[in-house]
C-alpha positions in Angstrom: 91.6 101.0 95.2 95.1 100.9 96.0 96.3 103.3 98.8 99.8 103.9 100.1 100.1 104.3 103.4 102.8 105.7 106.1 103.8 104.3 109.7 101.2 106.2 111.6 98.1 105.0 108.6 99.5 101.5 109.6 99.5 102.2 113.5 96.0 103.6 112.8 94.6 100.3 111.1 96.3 98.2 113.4 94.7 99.6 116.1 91.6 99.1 115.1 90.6 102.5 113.8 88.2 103.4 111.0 90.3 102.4 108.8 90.5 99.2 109.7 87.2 98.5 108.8 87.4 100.1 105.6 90.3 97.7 104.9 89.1 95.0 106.5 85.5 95.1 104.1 87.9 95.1 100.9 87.2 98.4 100.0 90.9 99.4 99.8 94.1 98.1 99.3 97.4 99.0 101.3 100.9 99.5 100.3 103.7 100.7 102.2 107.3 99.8 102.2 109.7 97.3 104.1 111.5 99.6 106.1 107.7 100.6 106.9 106.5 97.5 108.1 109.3 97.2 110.5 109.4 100.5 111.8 105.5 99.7 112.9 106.4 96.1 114.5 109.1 97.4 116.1 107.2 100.0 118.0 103.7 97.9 118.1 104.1 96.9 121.8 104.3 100.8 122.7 102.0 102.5 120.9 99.7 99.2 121.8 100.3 100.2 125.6 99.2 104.0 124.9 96.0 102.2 123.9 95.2 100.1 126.5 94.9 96.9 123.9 96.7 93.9 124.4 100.2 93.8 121.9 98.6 90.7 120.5 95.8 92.2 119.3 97.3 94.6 117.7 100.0 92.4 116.2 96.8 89.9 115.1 95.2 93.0 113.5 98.6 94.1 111.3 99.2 90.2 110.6 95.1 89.9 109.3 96.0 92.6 106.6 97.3 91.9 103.0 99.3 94.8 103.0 101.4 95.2 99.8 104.9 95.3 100.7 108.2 96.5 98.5 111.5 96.6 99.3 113.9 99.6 98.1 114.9 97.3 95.4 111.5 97.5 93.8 111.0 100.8 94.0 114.2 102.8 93.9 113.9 103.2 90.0 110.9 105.2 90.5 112.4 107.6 93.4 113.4 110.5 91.2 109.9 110.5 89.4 108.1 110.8 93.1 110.6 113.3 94.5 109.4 115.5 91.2 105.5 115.0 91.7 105.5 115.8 95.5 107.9 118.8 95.3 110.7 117.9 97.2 
């Protein structure tokens, strides 16, 4: 199954959460966007420190993923079409 997932899903994973595990057995599949992907490994360090795990950890645990990535390009054609189904 393919899930997509927001910063704080990927924070969540990352930090070793539930669904980490979930992921991490193959169960599901993540997809998020570019601008996602940075957001998180720009703020890892931080939200690492909250946690009291090591950045690198972390980092290693985001890196381990096959996370499904797009960039605006790939989706943008498909932006109207999600605005309509989520009510926006």
């Amino acid at each position: 199954m393919l899930v997509a997932v927001d910063a704080n899903a990927l924070f969540s994973i990352a930090l070793g959460r539930a669904a980490f595990r979930v992921i991490r057995d193959g169960r599901v599949e993540i997809a998020t966007t570019l601008a996602t992907v940075q957001e998180v490994k720009q703020h890892l360090d931080e939200v690492a420190g909250k946690y009291h795990i090591r950045p690198g950890i972390v980092g290693g645990r985001l890196e381990a993923l096959d996370v499904k990535t797009y960039g605006r390009r790939k989706y943008r054609n498909r932006m109207a079409e999600a605005t309509r189904r989520i009510g926006w």
